[in-house]
Phi, psi and omega in degrees: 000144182261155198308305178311331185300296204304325157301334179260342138338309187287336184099008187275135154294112160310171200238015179311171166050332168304117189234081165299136176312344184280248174000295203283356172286317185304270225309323182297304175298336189279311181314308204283000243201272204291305169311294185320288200296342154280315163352289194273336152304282197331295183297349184273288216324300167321302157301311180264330173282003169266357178276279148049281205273333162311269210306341167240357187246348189213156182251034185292329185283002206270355193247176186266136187262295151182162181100218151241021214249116192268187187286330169310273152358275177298330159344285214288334182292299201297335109018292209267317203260352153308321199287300187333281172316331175295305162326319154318296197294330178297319213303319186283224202001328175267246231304013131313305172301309215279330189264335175285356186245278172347314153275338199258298164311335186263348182270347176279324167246000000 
């Protein structure tokens, strides 16, 4: 016998198509969740994969920014401190998510 028979023996309701407030708060903080964590891909993605392609199809990084440090360079500096801040900045907004799921869980049971 399969699990679903024996649930439907027992009197258990599948839960397909049921849409409890509970179920529909979670589904929400998870969207809310997986849209933060793509938002903050896009934007690292977008930042780093453009020295790649400036720096080898165009000659925009190519001139001196000062000193002797051409535009590439500070590009690739400016780099390290995106990752940083993005870090930053994600860690705090998914705990913000993480204590609103935390609560929502802890007032439901």
């Amino acid at each position: 016998m399969t699990e679903e028979s024996q649930d439907q023996q027992a009197g258990a309701k599948p839960l397909e198509g049921v849409a409890t407030p509970e179920i529909t708060v979670l589904e929400d903080m998870a969207a809310r969740r997986i849209r933060l964590a793509l938002v903050f891909s896009a934007g690292v993605c977008l930042t780093f994969f453009l020295l790649p392609v400036l720096g080898q199809f165009t000659s925009a990084l190519d001139g001196l920014a000062f000193g002797g440090l051409t535009w590439a360079w500070v590009f690739a500096f400016a780099q390290f401190v995106v990752a940083v801040l993005v870090a930053t900045r994600y860690a705090s907004r998914a705990a913000g998510l993480d204590a609103a799921t935390a609560e929502f869980l802890r007032k439901k049971g």
